[in-house]
PyMOL Python script that loads the backbone (N, CA, C, O; Angstrom):
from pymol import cmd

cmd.read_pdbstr("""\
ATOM      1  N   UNK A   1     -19.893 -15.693 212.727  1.00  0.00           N
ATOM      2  CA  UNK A   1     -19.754 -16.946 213.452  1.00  0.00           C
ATOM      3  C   UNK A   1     -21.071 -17.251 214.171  1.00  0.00           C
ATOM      4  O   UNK A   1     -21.639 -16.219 214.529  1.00  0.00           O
ATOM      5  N   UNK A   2     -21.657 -18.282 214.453  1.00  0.00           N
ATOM      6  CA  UNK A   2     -22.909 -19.032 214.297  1.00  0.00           C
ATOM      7  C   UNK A   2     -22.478 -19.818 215.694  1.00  0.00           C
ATOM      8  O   UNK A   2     -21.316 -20.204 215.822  1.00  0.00           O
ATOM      9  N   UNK A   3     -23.275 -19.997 216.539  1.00  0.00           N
ATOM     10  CA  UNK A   3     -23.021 -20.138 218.149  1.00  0.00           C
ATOM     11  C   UNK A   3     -24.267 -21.128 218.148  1.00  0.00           C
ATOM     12  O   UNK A   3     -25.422 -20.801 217.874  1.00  0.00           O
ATOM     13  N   UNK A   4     -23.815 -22.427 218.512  1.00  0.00           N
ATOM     14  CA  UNK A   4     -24.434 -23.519 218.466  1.00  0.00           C
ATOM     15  C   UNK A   4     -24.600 -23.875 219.872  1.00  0.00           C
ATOM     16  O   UNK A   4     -23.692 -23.826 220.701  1.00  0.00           O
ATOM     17  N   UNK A   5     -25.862 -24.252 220.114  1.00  0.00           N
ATOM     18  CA  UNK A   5     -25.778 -25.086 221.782  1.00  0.00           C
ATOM     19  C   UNK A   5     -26.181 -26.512 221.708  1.00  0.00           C
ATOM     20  O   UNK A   5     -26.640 -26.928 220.644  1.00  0.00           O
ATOM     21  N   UNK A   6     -26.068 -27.230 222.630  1.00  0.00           N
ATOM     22  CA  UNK A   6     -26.518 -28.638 223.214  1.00  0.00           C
ATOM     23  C   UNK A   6     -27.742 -28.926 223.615  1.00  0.00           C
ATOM     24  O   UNK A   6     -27.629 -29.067 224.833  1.00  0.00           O
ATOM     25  N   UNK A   7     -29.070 -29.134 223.261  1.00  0.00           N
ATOM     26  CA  UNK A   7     -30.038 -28.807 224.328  1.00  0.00           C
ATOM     27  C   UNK A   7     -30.737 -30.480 224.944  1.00  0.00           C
ATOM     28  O   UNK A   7     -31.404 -31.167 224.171  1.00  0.00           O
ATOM     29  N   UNK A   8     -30.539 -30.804 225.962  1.00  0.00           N
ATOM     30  CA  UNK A   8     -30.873 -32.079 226.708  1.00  0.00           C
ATOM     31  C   UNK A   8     -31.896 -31.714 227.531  1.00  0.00           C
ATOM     32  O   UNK A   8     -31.979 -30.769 228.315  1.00  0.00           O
ATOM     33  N   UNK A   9     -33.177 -33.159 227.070  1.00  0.00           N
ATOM     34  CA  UNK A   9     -34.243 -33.222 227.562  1.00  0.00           C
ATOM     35  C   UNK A   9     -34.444 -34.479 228.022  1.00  0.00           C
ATOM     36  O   UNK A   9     -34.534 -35.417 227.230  1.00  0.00           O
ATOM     37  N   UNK A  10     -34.574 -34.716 229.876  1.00  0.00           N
ATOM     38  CA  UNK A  10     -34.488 -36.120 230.392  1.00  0.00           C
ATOM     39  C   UNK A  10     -35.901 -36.522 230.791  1.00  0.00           C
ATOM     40  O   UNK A  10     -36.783 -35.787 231.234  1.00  0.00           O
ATOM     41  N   UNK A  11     -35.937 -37.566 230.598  1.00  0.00           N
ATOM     42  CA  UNK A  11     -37.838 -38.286 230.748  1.00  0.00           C
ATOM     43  C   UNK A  11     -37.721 -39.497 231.778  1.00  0.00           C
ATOM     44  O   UNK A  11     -36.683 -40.147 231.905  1.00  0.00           O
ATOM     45  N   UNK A  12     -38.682 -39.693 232.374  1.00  0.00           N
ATOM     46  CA  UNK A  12     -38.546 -40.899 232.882  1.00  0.00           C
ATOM     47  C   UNK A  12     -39.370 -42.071 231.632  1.00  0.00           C
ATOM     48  O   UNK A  12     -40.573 -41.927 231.412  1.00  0.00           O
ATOM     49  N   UNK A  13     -38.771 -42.895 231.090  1.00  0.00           N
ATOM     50  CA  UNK A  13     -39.563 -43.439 230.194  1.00  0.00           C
ATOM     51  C   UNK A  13     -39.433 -43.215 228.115  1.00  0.00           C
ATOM     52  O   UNK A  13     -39.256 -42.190 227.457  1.00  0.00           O
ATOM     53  N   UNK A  14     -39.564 -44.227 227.804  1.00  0.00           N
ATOM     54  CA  UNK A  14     -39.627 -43.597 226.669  1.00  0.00           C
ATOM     55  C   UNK A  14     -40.522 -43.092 225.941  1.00  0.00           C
ATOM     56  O   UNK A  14     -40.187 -42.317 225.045  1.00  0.00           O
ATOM     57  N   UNK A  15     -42.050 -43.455 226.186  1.00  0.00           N
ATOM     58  CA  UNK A  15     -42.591 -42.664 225.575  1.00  0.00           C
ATOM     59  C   UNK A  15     -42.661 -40.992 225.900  1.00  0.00           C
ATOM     60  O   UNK A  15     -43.071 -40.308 224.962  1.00  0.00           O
ATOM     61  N   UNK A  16     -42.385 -40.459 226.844  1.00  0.00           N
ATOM     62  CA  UNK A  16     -42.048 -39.256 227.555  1.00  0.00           C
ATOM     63  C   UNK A  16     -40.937 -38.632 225.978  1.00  0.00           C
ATOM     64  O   UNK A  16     -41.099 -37.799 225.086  1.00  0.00           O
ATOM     65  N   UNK A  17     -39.996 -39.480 226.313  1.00  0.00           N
ATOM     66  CA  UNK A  17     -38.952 -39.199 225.440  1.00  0.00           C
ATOM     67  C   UNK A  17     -39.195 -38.890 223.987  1.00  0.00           C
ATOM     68  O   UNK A  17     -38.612 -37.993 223.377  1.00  0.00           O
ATOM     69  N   UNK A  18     -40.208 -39.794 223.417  1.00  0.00           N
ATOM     70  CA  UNK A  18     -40.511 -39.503 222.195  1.00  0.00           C
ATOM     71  C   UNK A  18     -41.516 -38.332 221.767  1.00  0.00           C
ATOM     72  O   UNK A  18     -41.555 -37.808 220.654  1.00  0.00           O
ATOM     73  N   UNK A  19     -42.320 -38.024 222.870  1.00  0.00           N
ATOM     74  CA  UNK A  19     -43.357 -36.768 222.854  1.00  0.00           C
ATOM     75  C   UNK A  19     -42.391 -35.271 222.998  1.00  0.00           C
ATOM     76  O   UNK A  19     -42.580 -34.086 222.720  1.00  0.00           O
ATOM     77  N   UNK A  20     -41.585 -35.856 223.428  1.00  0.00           N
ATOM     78  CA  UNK A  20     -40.305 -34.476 223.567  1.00  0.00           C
ATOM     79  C   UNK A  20     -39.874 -34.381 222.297  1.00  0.00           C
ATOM     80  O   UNK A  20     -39.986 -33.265 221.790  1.00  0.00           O
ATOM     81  N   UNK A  21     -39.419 -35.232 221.650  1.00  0.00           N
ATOM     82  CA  UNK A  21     -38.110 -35.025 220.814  1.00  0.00           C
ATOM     83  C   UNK A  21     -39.385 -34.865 219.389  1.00  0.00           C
ATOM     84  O   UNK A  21     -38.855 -34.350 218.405  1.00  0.00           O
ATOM     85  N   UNK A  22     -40.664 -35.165 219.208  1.00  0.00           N
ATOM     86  CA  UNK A  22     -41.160 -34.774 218.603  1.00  0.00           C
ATOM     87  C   UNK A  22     -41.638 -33.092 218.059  1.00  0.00           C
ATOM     88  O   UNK A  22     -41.778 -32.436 217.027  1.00  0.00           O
ATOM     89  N   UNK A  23     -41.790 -32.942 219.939  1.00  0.00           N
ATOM     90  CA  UNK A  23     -42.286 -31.227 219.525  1.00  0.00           C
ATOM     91  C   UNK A  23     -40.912 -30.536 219.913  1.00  0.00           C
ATOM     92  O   UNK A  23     -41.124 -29.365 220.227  1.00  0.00           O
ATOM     93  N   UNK A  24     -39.840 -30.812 219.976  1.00  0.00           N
ATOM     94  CA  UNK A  24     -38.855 -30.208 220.012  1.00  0.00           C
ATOM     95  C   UNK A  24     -38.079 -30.292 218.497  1.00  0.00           C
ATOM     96  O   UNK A  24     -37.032 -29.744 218.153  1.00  0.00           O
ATOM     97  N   UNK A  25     -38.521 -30.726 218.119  1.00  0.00           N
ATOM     98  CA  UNK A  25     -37.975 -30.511 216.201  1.00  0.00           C
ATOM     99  C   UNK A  25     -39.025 -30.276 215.072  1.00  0.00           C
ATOM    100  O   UNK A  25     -38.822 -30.141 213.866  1.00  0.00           O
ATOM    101  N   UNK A  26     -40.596 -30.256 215.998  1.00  0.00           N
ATOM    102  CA  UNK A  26     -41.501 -29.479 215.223  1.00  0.00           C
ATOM    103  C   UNK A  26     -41.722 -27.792 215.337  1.00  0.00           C
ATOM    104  O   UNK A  26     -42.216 -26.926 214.615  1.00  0.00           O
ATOM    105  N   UNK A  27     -41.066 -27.839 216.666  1.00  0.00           N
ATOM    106  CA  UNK A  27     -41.214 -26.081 217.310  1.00  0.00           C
ATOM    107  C   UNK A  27     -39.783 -25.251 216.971  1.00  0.00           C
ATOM    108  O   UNK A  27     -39.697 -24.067 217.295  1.00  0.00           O
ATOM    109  N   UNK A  28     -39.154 -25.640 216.594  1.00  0.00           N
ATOM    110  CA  UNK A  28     -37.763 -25.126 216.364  1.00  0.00           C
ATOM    111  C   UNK A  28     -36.585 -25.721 214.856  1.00  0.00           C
ATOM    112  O   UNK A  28     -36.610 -26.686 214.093  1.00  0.00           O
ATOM    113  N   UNK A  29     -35.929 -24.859 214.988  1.00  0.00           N
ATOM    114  CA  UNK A  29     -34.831 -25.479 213.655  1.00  0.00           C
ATOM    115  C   UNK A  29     -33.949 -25.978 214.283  1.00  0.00           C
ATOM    116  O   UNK A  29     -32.805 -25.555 214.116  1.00  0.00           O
ATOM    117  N   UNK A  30     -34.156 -26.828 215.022  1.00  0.00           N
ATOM    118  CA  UNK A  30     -32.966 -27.887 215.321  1.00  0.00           C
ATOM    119  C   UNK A  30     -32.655 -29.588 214.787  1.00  0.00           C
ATOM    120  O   UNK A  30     -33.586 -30.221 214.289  1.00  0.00           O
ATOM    121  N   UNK A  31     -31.745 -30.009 214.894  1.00  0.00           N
ATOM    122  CA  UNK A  31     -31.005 -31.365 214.490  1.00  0.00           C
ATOM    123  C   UNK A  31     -31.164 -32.280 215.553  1.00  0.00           C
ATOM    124  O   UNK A  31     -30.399 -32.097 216.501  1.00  0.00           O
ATOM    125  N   UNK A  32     -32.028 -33.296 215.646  1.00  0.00           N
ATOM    126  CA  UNK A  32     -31.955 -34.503 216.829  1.00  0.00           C
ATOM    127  C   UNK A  32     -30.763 -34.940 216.700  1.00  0.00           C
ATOM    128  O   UNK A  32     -30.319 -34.902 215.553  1.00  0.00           O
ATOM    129  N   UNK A  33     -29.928 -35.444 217.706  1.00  0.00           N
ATOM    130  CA  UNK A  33     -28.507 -35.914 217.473  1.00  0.00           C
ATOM    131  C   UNK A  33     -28.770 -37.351 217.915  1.00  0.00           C
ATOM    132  O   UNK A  33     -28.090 -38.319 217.572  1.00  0.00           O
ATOM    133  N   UNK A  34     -30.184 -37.387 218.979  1.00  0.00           N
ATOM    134  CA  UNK A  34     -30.198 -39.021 219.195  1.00  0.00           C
ATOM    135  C   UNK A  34     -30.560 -38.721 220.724  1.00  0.00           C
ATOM    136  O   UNK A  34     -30.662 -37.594 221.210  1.00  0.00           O
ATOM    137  N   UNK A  35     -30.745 -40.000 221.428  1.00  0.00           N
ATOM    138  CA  UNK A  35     -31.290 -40.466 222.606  1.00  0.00           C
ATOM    139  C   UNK A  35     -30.526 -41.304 223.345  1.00  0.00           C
ATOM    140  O   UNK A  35     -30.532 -42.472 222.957  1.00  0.00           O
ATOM    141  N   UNK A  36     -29.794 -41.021 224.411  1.00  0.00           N
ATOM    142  CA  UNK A  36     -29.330 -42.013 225.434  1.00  0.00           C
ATOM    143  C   UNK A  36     -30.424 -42.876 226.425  1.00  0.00           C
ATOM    144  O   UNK A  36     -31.352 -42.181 226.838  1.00  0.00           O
ATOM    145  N   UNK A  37     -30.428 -44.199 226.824  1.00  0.00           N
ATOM    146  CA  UNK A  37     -30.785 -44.911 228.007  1.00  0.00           C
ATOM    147  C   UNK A  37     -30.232 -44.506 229.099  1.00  0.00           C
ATOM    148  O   UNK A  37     -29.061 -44.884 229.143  1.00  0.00           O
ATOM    149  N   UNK A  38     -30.626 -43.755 230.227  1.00  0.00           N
ATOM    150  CA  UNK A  38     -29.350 -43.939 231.261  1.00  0.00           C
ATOM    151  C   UNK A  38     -29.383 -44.824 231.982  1.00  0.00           C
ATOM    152  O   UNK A  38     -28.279 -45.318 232.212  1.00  0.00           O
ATOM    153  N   UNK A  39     -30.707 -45.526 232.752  1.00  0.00           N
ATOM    154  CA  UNK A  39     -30.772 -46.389 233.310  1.00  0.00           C
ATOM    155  C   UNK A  39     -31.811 -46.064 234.361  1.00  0.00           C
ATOM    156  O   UNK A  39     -32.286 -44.954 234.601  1.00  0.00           O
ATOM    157  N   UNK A  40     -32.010 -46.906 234.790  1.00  0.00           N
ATOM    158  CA  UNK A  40     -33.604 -46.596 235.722  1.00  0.00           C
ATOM    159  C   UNK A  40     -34.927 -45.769 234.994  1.00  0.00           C
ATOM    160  O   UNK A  40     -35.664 -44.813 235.238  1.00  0.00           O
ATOM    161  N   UNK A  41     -34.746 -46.638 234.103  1.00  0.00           N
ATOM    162  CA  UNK A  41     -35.592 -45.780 232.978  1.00  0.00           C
ATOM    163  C   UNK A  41     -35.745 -44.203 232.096  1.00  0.00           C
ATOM    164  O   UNK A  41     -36.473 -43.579 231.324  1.00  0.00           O
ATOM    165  N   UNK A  42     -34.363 -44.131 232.934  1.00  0.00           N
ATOM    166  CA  UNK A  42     -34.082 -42.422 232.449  1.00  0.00           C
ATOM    167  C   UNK A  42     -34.051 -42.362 231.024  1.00  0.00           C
ATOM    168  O   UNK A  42     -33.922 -43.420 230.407  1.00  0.00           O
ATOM    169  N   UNK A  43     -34.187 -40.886 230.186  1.00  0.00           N
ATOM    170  CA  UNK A  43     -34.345 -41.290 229.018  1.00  0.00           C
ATOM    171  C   UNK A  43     -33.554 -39.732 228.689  1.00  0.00           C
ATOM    172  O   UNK A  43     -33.955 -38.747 229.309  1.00  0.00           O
ATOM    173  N   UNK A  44     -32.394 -39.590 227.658  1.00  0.00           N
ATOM    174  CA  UNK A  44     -32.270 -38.211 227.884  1.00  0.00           C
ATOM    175  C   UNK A  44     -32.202 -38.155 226.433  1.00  0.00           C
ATOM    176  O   UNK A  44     -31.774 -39.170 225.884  1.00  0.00           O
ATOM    177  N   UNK A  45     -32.523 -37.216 225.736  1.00  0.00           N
ATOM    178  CA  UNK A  45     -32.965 -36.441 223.895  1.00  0.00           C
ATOM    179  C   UNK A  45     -32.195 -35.653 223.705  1.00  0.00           C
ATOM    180  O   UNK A  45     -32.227 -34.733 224.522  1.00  0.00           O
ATOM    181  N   UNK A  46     -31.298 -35.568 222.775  1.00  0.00           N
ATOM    182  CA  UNK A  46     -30.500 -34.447 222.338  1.00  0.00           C
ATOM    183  C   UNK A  46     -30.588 -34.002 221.408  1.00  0.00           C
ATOM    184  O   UNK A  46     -30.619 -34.729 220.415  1.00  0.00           O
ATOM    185  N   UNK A  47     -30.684 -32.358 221.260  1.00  0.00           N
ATOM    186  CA  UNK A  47     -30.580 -31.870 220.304  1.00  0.00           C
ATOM    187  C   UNK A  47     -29.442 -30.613 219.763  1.00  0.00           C
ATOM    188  O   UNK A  47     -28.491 -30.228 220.443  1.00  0.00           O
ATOM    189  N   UNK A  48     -29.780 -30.119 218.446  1.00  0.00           N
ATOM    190  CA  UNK A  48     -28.320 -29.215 218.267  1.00  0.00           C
ATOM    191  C   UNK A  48     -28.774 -28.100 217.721  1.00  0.00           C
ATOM    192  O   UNK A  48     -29.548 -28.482 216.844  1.00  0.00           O
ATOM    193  N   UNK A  49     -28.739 -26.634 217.727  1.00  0.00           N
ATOM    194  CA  UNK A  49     -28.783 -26.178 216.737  1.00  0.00           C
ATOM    195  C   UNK A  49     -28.408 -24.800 217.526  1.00  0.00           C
ATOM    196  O   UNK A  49     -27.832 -24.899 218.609  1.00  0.00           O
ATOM    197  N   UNK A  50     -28.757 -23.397 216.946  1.00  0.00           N
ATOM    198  CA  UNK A  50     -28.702 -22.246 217.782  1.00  0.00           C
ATOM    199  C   UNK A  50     -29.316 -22.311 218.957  1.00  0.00           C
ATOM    200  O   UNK A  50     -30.319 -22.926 219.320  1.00  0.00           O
ATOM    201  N   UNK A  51     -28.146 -21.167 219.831  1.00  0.00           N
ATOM    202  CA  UNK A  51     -29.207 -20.947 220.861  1.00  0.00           C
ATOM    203  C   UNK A  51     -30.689 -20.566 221.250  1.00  0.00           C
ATOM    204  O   UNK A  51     -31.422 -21.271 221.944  1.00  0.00           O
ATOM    205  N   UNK A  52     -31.024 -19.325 220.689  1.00  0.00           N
ATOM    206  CA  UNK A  52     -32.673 -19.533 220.544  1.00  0.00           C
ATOM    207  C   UNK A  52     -33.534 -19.996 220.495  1.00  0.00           C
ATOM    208  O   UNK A  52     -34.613 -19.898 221.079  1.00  0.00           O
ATOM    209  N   UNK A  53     -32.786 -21.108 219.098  1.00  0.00           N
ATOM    210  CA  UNK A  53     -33.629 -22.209 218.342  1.00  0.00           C
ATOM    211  C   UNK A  53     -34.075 -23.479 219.963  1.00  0.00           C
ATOM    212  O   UNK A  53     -35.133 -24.038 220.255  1.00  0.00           O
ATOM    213  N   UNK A  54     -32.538 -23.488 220.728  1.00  0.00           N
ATOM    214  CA  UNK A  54     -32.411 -24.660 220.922  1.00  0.00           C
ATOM    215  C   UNK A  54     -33.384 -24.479 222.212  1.00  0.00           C
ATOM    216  O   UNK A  54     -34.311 -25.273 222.364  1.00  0.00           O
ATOM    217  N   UNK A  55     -33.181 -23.510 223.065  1.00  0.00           N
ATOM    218  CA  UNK A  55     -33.847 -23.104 224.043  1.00  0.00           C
ATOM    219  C   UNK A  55     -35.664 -23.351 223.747  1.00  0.00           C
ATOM    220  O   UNK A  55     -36.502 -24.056 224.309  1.00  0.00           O
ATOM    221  N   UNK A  56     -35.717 -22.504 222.724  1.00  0.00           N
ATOM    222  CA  UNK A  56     -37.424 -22.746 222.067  1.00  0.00           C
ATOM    223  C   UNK A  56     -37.551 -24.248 222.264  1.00  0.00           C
ATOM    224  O   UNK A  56     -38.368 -24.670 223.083  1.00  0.00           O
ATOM    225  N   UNK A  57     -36.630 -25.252 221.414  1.00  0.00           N
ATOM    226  CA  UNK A  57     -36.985 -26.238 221.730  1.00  0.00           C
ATOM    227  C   UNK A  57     -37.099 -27.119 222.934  1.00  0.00           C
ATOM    228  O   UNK A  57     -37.999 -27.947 223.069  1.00  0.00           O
ATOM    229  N   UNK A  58     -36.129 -26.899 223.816  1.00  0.00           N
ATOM    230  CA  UNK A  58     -36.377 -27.857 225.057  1.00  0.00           C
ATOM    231  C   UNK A  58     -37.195 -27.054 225.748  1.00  0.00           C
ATOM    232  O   UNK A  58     -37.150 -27.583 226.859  1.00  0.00           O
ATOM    233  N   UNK A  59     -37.986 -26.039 225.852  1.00  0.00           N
ATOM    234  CA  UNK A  59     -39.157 -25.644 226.386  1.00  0.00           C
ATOM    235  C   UNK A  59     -39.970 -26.592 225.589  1.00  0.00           C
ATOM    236  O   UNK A  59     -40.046 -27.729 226.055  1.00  0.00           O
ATOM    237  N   UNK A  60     -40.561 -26.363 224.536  1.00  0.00           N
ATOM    238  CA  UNK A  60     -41.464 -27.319 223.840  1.00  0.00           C
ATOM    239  C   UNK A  60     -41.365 -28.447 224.560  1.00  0.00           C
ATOM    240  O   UNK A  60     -41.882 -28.675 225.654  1.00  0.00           O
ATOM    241  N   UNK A  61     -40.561 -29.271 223.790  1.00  0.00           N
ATOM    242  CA  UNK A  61     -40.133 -30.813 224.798  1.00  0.00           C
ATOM    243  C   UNK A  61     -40.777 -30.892 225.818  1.00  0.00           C
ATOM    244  O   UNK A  61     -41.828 -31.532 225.796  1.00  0.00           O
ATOM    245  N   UNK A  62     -40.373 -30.320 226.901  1.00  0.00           N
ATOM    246  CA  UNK A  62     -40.533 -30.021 228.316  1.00  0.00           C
ATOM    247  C   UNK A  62     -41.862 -30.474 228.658  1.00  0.00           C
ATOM    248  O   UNK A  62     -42.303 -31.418 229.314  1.00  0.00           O
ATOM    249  N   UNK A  63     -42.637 -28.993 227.665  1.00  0.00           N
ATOM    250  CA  UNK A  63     -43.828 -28.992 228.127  1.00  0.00           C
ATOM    251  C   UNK A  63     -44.330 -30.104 227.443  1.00  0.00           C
ATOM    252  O   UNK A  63     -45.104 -30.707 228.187  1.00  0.00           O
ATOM    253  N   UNK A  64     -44.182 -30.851 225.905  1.00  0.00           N
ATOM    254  CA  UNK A  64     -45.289 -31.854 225.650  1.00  0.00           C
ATOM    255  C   UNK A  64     -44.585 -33.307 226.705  1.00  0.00           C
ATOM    256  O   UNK A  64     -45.347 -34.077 227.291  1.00  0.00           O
ATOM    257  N   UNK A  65     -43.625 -33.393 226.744  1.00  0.00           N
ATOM    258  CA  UNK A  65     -43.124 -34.748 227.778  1.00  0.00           C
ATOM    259  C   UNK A  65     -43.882 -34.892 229.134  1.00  0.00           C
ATOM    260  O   UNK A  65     -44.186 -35.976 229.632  1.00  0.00           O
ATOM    261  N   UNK A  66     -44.185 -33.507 229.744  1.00  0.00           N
ATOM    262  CA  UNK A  66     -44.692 -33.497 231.134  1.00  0.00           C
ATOM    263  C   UNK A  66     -46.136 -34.060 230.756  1.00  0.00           C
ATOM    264  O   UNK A  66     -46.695 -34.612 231.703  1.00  0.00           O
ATOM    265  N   UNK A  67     -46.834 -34.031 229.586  1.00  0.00           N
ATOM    266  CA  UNK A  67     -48.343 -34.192 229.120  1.00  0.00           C
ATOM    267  C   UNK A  67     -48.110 -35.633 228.857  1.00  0.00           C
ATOM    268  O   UNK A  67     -49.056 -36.244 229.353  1.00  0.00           O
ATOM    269  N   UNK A  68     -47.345 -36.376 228.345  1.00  0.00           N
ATOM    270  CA  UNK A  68     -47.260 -38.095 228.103  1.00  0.00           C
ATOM    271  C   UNK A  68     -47.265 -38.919 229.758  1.00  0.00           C
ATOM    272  O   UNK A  68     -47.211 -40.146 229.837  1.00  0.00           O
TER     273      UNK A  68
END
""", "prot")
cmd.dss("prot")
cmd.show_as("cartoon", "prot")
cmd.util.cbc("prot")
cmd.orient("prot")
């Protein structure tokens, strides 16, 4: 059995958002599931896959979003 997580990455902005969700599915084997608006320009990225995977990725994210 194969243990899947959620991994959410929030930006202020979208280009923030898109520098995330880029190196977060170039650094890892995960599935973008998509991007919510929340409002006040919030921007939150979701992704799916193992835990490891998913963790690796919203570090990535993290760090290239804080650089946009």
């Amino acid at each position: 059995m194969v243990k899947e997580a959620l991994g959410m990455l929030e930006t202020i902005g979208l280009v923030g958002a898109i520098e995330g969700a880029d190196a977060m599915v170039k650094s890892a084997n995960v599935v973008l599931l998509g991007y919510e608006k929340i409002g006040s320009g919030f921007v939150t990225v979701m992704v799916r896959g193992d835990v490891g995977a998913v963790k690796a990725a919203t570090d990535a994210g993290a760090a290239a979003a804080s650089k946009a």
